[in-house]
Backbone bond lengths (Angstrom), bond angles and torsions (degrees), N, CA, C in turn:
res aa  C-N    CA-C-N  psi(-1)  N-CA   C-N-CA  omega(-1)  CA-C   N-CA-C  phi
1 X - - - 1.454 - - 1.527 108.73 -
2 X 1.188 107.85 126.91 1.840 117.53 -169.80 1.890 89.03 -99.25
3 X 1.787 92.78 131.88 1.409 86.56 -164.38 1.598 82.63 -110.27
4 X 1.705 113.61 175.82 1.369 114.63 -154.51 1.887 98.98 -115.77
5 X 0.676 129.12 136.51 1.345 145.49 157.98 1.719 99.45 12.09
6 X 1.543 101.35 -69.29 1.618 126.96 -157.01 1.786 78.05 -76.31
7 X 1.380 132.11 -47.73 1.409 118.28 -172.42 1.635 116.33 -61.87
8 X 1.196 122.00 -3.16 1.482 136.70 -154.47 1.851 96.96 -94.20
9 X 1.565 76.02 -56.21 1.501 95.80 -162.02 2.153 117.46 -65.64
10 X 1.570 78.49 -33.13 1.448 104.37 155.30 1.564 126.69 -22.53
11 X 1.506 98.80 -74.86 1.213 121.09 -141.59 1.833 83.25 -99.57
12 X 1.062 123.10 -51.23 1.296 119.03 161.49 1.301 134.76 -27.77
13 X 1.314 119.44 -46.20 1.434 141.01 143.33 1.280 142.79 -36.65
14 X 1.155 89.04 -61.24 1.517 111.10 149.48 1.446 144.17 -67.87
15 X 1.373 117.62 -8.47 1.428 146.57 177.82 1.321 92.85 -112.10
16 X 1.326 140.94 -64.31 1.269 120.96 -177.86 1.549 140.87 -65.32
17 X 2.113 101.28 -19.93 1.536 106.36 132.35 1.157 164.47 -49.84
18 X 1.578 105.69 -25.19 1.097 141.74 161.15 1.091 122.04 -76.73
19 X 1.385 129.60 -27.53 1.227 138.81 155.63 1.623 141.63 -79.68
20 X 1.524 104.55 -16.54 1.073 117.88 166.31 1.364 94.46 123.25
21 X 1.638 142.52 -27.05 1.623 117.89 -116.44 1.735 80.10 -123.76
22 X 1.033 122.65 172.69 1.698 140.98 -159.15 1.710 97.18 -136.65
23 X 1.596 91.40 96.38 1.454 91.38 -176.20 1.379 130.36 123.13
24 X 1.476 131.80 -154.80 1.701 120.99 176.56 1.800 67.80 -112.08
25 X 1.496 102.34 161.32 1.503 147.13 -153.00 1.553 94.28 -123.90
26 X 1.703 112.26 110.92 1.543 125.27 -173.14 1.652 102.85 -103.90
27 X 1.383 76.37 140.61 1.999 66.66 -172.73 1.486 88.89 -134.69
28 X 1.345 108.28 175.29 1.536 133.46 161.12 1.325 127.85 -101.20
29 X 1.092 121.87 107.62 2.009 108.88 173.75 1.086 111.60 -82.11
30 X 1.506 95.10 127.07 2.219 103.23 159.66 1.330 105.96 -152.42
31 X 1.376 79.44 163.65 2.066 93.83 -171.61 1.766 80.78 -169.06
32 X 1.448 83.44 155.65 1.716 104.79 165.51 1.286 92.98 -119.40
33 X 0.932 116.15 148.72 1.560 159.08 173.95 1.546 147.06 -127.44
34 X 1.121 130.86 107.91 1.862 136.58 -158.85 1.451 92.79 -64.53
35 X 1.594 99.57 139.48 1.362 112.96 -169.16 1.677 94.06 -59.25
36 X 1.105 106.68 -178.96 1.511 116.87 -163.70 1.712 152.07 28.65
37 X 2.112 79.36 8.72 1.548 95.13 151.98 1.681 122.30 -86.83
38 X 1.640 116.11 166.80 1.281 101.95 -164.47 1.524 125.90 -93.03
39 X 1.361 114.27 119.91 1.514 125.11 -142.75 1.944 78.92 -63.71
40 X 1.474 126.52 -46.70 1.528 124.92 -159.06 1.195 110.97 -67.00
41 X 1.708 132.05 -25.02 1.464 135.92 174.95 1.414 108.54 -73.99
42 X 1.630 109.80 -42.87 1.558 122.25 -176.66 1.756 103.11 -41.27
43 X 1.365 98.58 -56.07 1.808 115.82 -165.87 1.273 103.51 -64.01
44 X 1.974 118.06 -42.16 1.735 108.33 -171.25 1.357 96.62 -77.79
45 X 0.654 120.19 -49.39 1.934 107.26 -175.18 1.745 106.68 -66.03
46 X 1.057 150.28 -17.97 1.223 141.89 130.46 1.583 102.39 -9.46
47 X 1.430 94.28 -79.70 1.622 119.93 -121.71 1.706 87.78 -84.86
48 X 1.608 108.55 -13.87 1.593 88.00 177.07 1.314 137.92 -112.63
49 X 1.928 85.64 6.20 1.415 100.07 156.83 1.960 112.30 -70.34
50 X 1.277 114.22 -49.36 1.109 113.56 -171.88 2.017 106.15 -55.70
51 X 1.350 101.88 -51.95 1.468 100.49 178.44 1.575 107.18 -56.65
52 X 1.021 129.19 -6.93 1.585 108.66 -168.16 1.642 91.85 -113.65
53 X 1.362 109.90 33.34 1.724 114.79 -175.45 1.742 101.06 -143.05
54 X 1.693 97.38 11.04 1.680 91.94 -164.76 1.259 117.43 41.25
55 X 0.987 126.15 54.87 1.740 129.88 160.53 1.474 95.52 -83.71
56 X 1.452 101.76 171.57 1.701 110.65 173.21 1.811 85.75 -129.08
57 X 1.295 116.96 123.09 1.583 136.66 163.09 1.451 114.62 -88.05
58 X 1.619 84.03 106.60 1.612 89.51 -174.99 1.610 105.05 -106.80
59 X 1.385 147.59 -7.13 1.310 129.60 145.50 1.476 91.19 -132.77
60 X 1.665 90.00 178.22 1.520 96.76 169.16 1.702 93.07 -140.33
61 X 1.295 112.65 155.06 1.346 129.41 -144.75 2.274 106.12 -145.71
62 X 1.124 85.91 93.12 1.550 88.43 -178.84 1.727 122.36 -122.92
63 X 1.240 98.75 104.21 1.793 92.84 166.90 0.947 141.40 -108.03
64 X 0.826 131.83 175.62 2.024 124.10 -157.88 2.012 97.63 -114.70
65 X 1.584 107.82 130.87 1.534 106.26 -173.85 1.660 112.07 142.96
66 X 1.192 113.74 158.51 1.225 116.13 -163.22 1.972 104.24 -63.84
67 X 1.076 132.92 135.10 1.527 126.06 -170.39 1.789 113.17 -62.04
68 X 1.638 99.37 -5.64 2.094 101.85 171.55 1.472 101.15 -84.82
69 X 1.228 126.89 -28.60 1.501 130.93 -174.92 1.377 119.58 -50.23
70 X 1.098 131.35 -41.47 1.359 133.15 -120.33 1.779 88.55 -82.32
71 X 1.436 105.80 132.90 1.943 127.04 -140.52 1.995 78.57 -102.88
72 X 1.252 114.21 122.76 1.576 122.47 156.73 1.709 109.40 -39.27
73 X 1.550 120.90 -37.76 0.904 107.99 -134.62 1.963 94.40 -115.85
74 X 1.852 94.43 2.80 1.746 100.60 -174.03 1.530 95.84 -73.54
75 X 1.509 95.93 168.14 1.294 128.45 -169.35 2.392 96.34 -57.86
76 X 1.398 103.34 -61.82 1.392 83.86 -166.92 1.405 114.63 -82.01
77 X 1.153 114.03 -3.65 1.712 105.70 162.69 1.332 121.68 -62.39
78 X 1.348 101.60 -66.38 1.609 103.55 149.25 1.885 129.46 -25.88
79 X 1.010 91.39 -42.57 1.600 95.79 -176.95 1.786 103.15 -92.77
80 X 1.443 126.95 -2.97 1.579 120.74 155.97 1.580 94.24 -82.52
81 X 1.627 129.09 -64.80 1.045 137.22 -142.11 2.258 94.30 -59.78
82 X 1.101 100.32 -32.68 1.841 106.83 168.14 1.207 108.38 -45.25
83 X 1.456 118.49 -82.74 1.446 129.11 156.20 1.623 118.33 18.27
84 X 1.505 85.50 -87.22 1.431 106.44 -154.99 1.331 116.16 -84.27
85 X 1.758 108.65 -11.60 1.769 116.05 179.71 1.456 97.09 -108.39
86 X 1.590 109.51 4.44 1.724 95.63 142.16 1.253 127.18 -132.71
87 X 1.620 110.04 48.73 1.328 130.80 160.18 1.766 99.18 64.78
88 X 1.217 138.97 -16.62 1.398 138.79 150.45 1.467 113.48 1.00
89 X 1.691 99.35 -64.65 1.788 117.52 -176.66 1.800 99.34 -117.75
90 X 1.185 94.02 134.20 1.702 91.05 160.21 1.538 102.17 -112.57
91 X 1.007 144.24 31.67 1.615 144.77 132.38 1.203 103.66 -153.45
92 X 1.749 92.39 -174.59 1.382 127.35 -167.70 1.654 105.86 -129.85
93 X 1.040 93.79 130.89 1.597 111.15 -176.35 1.666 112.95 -118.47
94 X 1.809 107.88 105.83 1.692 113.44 -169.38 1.176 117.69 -131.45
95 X 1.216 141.25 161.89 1.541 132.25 -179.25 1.701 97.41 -56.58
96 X 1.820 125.22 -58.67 0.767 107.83 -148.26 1.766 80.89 -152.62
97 X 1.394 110.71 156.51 1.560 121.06 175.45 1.677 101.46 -60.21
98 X 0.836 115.88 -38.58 1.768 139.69 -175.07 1.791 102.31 -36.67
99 X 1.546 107.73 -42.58 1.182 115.57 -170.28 2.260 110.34 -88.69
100 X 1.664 88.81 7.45 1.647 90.81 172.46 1.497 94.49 -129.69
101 X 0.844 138.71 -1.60 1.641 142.89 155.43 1.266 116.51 9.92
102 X 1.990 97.01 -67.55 1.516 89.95 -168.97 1.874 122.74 -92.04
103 X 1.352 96.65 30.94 1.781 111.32 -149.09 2.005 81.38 -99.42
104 X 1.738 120.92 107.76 1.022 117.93 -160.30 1.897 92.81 -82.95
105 X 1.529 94.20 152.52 1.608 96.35 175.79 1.690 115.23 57.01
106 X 1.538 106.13 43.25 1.579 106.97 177.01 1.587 109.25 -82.13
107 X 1.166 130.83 -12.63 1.368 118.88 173.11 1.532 121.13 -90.78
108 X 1.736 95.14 -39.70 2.008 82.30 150.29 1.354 139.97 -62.40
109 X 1.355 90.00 -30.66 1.878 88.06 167.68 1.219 121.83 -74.39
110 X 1.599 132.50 -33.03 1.418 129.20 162.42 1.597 106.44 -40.70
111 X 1.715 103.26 -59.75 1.501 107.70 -159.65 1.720 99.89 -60.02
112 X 1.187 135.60 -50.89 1.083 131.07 174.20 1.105 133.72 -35.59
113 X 1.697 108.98 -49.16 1.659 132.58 177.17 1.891 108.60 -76.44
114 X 1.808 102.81 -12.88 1.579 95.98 -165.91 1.445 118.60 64.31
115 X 1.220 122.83 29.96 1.585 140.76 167.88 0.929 133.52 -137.22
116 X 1.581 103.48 140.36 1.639 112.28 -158.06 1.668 105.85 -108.45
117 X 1.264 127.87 -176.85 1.322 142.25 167.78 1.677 122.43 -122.01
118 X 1.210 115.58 132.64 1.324 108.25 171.89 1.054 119.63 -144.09
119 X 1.189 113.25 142.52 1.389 147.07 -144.49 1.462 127.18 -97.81
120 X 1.926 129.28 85.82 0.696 99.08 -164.23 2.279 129.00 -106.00
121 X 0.841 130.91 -123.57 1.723 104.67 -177.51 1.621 99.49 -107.78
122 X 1.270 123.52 134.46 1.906 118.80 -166.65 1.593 78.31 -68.86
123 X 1.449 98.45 164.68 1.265 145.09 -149.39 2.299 91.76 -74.92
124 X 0.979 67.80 -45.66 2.055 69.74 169.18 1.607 118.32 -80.65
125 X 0.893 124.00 -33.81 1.162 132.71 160.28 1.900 117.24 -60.90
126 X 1.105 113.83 -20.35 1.555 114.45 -150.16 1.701 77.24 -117.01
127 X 1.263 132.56 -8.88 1.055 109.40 -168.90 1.779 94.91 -111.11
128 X 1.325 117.86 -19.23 1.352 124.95 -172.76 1.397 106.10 -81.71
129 X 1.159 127.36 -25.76 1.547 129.18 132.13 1.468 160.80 7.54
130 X 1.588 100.34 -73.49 1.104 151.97 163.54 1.713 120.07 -34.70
């Protein structure tokens, strides 16, 4: 079913009422990723969960490392956690929560910041799918 412009805008509206937020919903993409997987597939499957949610993607955020790793204190966490504690992004868009694991007190800091995360299916999963 080919949905129409006015159906887009719709449902957008309506998801962002439901959510609290006034407007299309800006997010950030990140994921860590094992070196010599592909940083450009990592980002389109990001980016098309968020597009198929009318988000507007205002950076995208990729580090290299096992997806339990990801350090509170590395450079691109830091550079989502910028983002979003200056309202830039009101979420985060990741393959999997798995890849903020080790980020202590991540649901108080959402609740604090008023931002959520979402979650989209790892790359084996999304293809078993199909």
């Amino acid at each position: 079913m080919t949905r129409t412009p006015g159906d887009t805008a719709r449902r957008s509206d309506i998801a962002a009422a439901a959510a609290g937020f006034c407007g299309r919903a800006t997010v950030v993409l990140y994921d860590r990723i094992n070196l010599g997987q592909d940083q450009q597939e990592a980002v389109a499957r990001l980016r098309r969960h968020a597009e198929a949610r009318d988000w507007v993607v205002v950076a995208e955020v990729i580090e290299y490392g096992p997806p339990e790793t990801t350090s509170p204190a590395g450079q691109g966490w830091q550079t989502v956690r910028r983002f979003v504690g200056s309202r830039q992004a009101m979420g985060i868009v990741t393959t999997s929560r798995r890849a903020l694991a080790a980020v202590d007190s991540l649901d108080e800091w959402l609740l604090e910041q008023r931002a959520f995360v979402s979650e989209t299916a790892p790359a084996a999963t999304e293809e078993a799918t199909r």
